[in-house]
C-alpha positions as CSV (number, residue, x, y, z in Angstrom):
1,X,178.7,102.8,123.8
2,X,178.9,99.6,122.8
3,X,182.2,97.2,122.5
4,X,182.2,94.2,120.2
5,X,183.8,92.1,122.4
6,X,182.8,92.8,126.5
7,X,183.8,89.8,128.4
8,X,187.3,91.4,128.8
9,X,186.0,94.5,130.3
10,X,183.7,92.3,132.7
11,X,186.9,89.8,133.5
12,X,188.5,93.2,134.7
13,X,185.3,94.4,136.7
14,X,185.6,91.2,138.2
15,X,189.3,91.1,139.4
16,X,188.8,95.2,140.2
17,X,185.7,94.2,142.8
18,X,188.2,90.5,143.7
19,X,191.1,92.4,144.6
20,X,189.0,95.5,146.4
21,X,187.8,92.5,148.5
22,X,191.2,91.3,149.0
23,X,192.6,93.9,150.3
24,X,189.9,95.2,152.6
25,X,189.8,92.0,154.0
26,X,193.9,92.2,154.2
27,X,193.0,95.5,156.4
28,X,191.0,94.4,158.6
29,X,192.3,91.0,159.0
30,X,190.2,88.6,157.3
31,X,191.6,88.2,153.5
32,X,189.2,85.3,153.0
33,X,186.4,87.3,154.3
34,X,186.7,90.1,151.9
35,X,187.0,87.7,148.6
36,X,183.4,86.0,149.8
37,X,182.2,89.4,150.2
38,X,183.4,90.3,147.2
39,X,182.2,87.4,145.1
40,X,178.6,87.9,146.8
41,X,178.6,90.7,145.6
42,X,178.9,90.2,142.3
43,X,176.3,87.6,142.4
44,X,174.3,89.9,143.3
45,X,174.8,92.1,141.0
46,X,174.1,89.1,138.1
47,X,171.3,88.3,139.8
48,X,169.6,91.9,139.7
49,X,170.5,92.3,136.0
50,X,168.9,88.6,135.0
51,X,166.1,90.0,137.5
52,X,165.4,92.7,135.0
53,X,165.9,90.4,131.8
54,X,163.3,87.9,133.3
55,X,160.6,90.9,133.6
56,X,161.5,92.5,130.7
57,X,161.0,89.5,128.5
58,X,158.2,88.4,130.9
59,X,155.5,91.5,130.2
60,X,157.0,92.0,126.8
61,X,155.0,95.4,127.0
62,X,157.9,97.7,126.5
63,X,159.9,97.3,123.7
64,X,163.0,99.2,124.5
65,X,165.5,96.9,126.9
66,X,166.6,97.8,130.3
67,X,169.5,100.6,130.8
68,X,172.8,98.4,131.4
69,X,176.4,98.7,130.6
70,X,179.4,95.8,130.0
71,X,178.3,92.0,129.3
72,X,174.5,92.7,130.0
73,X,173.9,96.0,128.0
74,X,175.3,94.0,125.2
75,X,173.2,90.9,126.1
76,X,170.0,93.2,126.1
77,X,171.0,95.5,122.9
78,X,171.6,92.1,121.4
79,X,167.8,90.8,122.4
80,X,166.8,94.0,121.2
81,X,167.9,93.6,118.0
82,X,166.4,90.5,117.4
83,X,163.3,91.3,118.8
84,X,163.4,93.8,116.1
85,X,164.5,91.7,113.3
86,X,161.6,89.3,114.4
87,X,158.6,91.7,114.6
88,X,159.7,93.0,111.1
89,X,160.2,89.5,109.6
90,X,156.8,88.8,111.0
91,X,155.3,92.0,110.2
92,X,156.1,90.8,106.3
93,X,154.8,87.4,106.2
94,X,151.7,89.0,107.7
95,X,151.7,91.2,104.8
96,X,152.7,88.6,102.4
97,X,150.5,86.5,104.3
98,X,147.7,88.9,103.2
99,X,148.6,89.4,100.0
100,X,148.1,85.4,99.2
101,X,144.8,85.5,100.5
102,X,143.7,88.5,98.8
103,X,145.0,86.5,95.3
104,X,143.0,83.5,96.7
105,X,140.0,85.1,97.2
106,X,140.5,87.0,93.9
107,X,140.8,84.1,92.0
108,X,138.1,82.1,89.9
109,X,138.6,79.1,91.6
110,X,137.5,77.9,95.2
111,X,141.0,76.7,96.5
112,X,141.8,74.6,99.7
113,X,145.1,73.3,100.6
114,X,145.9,69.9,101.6
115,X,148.2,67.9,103.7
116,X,148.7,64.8,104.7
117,X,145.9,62.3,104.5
118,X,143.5,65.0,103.2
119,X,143.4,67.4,105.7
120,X,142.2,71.0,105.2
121,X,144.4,73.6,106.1
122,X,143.2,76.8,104.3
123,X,140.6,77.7,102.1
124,X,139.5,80.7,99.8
125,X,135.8,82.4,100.1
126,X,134.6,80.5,96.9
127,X,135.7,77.2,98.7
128,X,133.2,78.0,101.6
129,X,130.9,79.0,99.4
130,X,131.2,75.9,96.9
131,X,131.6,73.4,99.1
132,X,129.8,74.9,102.2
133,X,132.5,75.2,104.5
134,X,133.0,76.8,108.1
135,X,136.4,78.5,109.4
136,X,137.6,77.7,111.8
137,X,135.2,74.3,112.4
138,X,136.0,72.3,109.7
139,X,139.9,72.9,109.3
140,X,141.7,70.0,110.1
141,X,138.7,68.1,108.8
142,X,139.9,65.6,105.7
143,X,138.3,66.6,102.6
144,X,137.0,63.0,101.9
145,X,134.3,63.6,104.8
146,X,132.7,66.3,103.1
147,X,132.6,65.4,99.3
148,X,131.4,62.3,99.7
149,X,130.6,61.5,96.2
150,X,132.0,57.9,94.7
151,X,133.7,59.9,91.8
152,X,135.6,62.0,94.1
153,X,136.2,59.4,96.4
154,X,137.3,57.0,93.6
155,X,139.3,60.2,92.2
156,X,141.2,61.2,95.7
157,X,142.6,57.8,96.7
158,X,143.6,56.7,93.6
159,X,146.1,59.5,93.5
160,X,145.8,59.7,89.5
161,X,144.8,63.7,89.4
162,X,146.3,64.4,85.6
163,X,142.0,64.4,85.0
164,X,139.6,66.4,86.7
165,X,136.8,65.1,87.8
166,X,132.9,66.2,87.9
167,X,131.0,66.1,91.2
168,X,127.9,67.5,92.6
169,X,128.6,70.3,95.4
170,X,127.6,69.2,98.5
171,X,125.4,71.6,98.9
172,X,123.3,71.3,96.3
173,X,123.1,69.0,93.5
174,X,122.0,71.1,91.2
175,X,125.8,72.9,91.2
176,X,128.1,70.8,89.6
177,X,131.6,71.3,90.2
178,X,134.9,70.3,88.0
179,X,137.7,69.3,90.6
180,X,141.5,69.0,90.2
181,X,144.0,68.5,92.6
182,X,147.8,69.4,92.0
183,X,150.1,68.0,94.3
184,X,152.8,70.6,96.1
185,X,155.6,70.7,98.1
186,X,156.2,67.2,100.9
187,X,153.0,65.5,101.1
188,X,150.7,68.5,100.1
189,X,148.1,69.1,97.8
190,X,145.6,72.1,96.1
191,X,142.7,71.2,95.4
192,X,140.7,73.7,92.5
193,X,137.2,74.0,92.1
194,X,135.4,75.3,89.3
195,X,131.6,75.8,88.9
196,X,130.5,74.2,85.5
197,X,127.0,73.8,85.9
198,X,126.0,75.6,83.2
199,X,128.7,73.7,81.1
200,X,127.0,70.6,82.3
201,X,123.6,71.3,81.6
202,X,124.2,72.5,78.2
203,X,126.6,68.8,77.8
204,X,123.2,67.3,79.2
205,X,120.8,68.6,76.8
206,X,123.2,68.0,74.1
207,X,123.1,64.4,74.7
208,X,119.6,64.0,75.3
209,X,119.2,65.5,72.3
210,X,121.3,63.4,70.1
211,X,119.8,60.4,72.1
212,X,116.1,61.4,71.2
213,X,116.6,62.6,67.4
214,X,118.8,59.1,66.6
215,X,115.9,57.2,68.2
216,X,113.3,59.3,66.3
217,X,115.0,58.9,62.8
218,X,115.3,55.2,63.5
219,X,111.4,54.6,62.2
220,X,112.1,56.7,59.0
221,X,115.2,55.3,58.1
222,X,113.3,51.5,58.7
223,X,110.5,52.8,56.3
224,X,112.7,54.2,53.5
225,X,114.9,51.2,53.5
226,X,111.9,48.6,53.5
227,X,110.1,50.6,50.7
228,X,113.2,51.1,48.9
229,X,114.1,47.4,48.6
230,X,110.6,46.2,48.1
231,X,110.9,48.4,45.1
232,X,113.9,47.3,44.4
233,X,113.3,43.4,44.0
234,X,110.1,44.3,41.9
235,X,110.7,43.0,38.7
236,X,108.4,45.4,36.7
237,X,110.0,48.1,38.1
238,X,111.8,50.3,35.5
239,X,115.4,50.3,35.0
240,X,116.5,53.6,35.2
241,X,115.0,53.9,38.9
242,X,117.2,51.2,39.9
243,X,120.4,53.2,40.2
244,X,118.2,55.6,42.4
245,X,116.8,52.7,44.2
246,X,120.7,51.8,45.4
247,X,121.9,55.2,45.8
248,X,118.7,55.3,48.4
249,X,119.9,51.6,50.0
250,X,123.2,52.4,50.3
251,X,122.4,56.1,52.0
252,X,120.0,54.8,54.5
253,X,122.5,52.2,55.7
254,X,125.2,54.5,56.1
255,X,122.3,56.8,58.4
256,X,121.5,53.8,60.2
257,X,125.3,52.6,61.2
258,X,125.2,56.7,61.7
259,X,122.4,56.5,63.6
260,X,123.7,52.9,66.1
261,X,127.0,54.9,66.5
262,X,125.1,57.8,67.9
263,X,122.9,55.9,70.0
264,X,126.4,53.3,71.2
265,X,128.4,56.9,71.9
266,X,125.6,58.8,74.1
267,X,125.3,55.0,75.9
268,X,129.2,55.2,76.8
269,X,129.0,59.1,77.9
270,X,126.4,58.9,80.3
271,X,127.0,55.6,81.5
272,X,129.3,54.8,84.9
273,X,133.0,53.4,84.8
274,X,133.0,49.9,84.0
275,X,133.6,48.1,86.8
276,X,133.6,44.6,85.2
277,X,134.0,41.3,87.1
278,X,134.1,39.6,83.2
279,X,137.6,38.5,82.5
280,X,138.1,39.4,78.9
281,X,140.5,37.2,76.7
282,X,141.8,39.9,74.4
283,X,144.3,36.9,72.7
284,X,141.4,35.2,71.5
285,X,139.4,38.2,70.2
286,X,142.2,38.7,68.3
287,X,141.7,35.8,65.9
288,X,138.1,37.0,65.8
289,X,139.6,40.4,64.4
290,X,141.6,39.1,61.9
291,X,139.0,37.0,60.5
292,X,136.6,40.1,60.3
293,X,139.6,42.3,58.6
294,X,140.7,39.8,56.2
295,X,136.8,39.8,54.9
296,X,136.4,43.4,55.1
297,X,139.8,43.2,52.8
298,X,139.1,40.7,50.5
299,X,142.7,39.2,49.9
300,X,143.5,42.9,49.4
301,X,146.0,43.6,52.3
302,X,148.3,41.8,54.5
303,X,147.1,40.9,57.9
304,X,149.3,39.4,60.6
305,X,148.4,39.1,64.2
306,X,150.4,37.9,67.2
307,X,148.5,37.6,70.9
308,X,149.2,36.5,74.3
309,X,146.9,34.3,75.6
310,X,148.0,34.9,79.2
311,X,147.1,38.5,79.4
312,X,143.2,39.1,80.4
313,X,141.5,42.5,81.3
314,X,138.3,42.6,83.3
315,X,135.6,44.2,81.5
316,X,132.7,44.6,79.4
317,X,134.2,42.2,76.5
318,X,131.1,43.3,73.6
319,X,132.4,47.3,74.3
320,X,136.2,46.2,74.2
321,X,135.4,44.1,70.7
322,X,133.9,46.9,69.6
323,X,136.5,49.5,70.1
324,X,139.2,47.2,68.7
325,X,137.2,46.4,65.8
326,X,136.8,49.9,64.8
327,X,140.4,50.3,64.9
328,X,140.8,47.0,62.5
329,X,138.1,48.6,60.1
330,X,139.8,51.9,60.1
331,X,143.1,50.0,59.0
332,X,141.6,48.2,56.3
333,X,139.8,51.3,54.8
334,X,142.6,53.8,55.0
335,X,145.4,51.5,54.0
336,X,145.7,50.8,50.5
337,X,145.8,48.0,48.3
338,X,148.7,45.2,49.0
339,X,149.8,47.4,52.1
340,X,150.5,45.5,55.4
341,X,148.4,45.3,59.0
342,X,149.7,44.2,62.0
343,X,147.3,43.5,65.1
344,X,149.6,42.5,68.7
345,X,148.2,42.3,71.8
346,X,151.4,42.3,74.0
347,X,152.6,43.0,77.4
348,X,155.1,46.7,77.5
349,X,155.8,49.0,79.4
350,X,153.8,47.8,82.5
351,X,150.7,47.6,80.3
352,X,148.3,45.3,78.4
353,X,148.6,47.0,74.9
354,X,146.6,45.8,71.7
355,X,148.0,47.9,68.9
356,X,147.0,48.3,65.1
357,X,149.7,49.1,62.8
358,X,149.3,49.6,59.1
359,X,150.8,50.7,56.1
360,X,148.9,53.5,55.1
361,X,149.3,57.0,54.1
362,X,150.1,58.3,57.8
363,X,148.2,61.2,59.6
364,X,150.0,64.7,59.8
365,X,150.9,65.7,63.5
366,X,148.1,68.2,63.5
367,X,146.0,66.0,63.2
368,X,146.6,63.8,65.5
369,X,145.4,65.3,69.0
370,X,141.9,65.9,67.0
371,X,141.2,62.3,65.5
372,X,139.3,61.4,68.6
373,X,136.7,64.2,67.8
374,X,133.2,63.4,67.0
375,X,132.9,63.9,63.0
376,X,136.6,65.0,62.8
377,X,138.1,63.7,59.5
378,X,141.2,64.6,57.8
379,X,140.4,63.7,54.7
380,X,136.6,64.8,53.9
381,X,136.8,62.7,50.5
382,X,138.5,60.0,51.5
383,X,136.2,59.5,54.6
384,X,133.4,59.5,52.3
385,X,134.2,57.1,50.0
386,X,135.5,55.0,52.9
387,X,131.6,55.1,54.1
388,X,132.9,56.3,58.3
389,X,130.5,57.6,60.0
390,X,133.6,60.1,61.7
391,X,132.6,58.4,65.5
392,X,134.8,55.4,65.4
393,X,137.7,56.8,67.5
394,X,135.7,59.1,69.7
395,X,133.3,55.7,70.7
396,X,137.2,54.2,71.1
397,X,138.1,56.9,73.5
398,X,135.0,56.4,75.7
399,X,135.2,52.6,76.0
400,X,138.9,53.0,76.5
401,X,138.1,55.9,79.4
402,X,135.4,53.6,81.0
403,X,137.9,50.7,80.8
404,X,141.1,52.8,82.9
405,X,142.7,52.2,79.6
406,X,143.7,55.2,77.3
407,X,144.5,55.0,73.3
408,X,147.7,56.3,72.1
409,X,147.8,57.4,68.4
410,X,151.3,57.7,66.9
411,X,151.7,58.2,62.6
412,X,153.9,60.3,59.9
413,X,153.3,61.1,56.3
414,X,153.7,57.9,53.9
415,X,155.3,55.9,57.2
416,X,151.9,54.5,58.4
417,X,149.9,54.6,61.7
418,X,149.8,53.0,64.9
419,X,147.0,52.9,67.1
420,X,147.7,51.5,70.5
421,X,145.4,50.6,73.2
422,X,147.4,50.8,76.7
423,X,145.5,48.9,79.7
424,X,147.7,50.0,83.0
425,X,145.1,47.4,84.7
426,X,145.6,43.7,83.6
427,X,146.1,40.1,85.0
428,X,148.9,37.6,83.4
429,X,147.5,34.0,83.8
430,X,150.3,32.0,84.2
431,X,148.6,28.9,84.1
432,X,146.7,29.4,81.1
433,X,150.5,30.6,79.5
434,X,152.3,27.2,81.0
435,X,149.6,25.6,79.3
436,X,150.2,27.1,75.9
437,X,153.8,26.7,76.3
């Protein structure tokens, strides 16, 4: 039976076998003799006991402890029990253990966790499968030395993952794979894969699609307009075609721009990240933009501008002109008559940020998260009689996206818009601003 406390029945033991000693050692004449004696032998008695705990614990093969009373039976019931405790607690992360990598495999994803500088820890069946790799070779391994593509590289130091980015597999180019990696706990990360060549094929024919039939209506739409303004500047030519005539002008131009906006937007989707070494002086485009919106108004509107000179992005300047103009245009078309436009290009927020503000109806908020949308308008009439084409935000978007630059699109009913263009990347040049100043 166990005692919850028994170093007083050992302190006893003790002074029982002390004074035993004593006293034989008092009979036969040697008191001192008797308490060595005595104290030997109960070293020796520790000893035997810690004997048996040493080869207990040392095999390990039986589980039940050594018989023992006092200080020691409780020292090995007390072993016992956590030796118990342990092999259960084990026995469930095992099981738990299990269970995770059952959901792992189960899921649609390949999955490999990451710590530290990239280094592979675990990994599902669909990640060696996927990405081609070999347990238990490759763990340890950092990810970066297996996908080796530029995109992936650029993706995984950068340490911006909100985006996921598409890479070939590694084993085959043919597979295409959408990656995302969400950060977890201290200094560890999951990476997801997800196959989407199918998605990218069918993304691929799309725009080579688009890209041949906008080049193959190009030749029509040149013939119709020539013939239709020969016809038109004929003098002989009767006067109740010429309203037909115009219609036919005016239609055809709107196909071409149509037609250039197509042929611009499949350019920026299949086309690499801009990596410019151009130094692009927004501040001065800026004068160039009001210029082109107060023509486009006519005296209608009015258009103030403010831009700082010192802030430059590097880029390519005749994409970035051409995104910000569409934004200018889209403010002069949609705002009406004697409303106000504001163009800033401005330092906030730890960004470059060329915003468009107007005065115009305003967007509804449901609107908002599809205006980028090829075709996408929210008013079908008023588009039309505007003369859009419906791509000038989503060709904003992608020169934005190519740029490291994103546009932010804030508006409420009969409060106006504002469209802002937020460059995280940019240079101040504080000479050229001490020279202004």
């Amino acid at each position: 039976m166990l005692v919850s406390n028994p170093w007083p029945t050992e302190a006893l033991r003790l002074a029982g076998l002390v004074g035993i000693g004593v006293v034989v050692g008092l009979f036969v004449g040697q008191p001192l003799t008797g308490l060595l004696v005595a104290g030997a032998f109960y070293a020796g008695m520790q000893m035997r006991q810690l004997a048996r705990l040493e080869r207990w614990l040392r095999r390990g093969r039986s589980f039940r402890p050594p018989r023992a009373n006092g200080l020691w039976g409780m020292i090995f019931d007390n072993i016992y029990r956590l030796q118990r405790r342990h092999r259960s607690r084990r026995r469930r992360l095992v099981q738990l253990l299990d269970r995770v990598k059952a959901a792992s495999n189960a899921m649609p994803d390949a999955t490999i966790v990451l710590q530290g500088d990239g280094e592979m820890v675990w990994w599902n069946r669909l990640a060696a499968d996927y990405v081609g790799l070999q347990w238990p070779r490759d763990q340890g391994q950092r990810i970066a030395n297996l996908l080796r593509h530029p995109s992936f590289y650029d993706y995984f130091t950068t340490g911006d993952w909100e985006e996921a980015v598409k890479v070939p597999s590694p084993i085959s180019v043919r597979r295409m794979l959408e990656i995302r990696i969400v950060p977890y706990g201290r200094e560890q990360q999951l990476l997801l894969a997800r196959e989407v060549t199918r998605l990218h094929r069918l993304e691929t024919m799309r725009r080579d699609f688009v890209t041949n039939i906008t080049h193959e209506l190009r030749t029509p739409l040149t013939v119709i307009r020539g013939m239709s303004e020969t016809l038109g500047d004929d003098p002989d030519i009767d006067p109740s075609l010429q309203h037909g005539l115009n219609t036919i002008q005016q239609q055809t131009a709107r196909m071409g721009r149509l037609v250039d906006d197509l042929l611009l937007l499949s350019r920026l989707e299949t086309g690499e990240a801009v990596r410019g070494k151009t130094t692009v002086e927004v501040g001065q485009m800026v004068e160039g933009l009001r210029d082109e919106a107060c023509a486009l108004s006519d005296k209608e509107h009015q258009i103030t501008i403010s831009g700082d000179p010192a802030l430059v992005v590097h880029g390519d300047e005749g994409e970035l002109r051409s995104a910000f103009s569409n934004l200018v245009v889209n403010a002069v078309k949609y705002t009406p008559d004697g409303g106000s436009i504001d163009i800033q290009w401005h330092e906030g927020d730890g960004a470059a940020c060329l915003s468009v503000t107007d005065s115009g109806p305003g967007i509804a908020a449901h609107h908002i998260p599809r205006l980028t949308e090829r075709f996408y308008r929210v008013d079908e009439g008023r588009a039309a009689d505007a003369g859009g084409t419906g791509l000038g935000l989503a060709i904003v978007k992608h020169v934005l996206a190519r740029h490291g630059a994103r546009l932010d699109i804030h508006s409420e009913l009969g409060r106006g818009s504002r469209f802002r263009c937020v460059f995280p990347e940019y240079q101040r040049q504080r000479a050229a601003a001490a020279a202004g100043s």
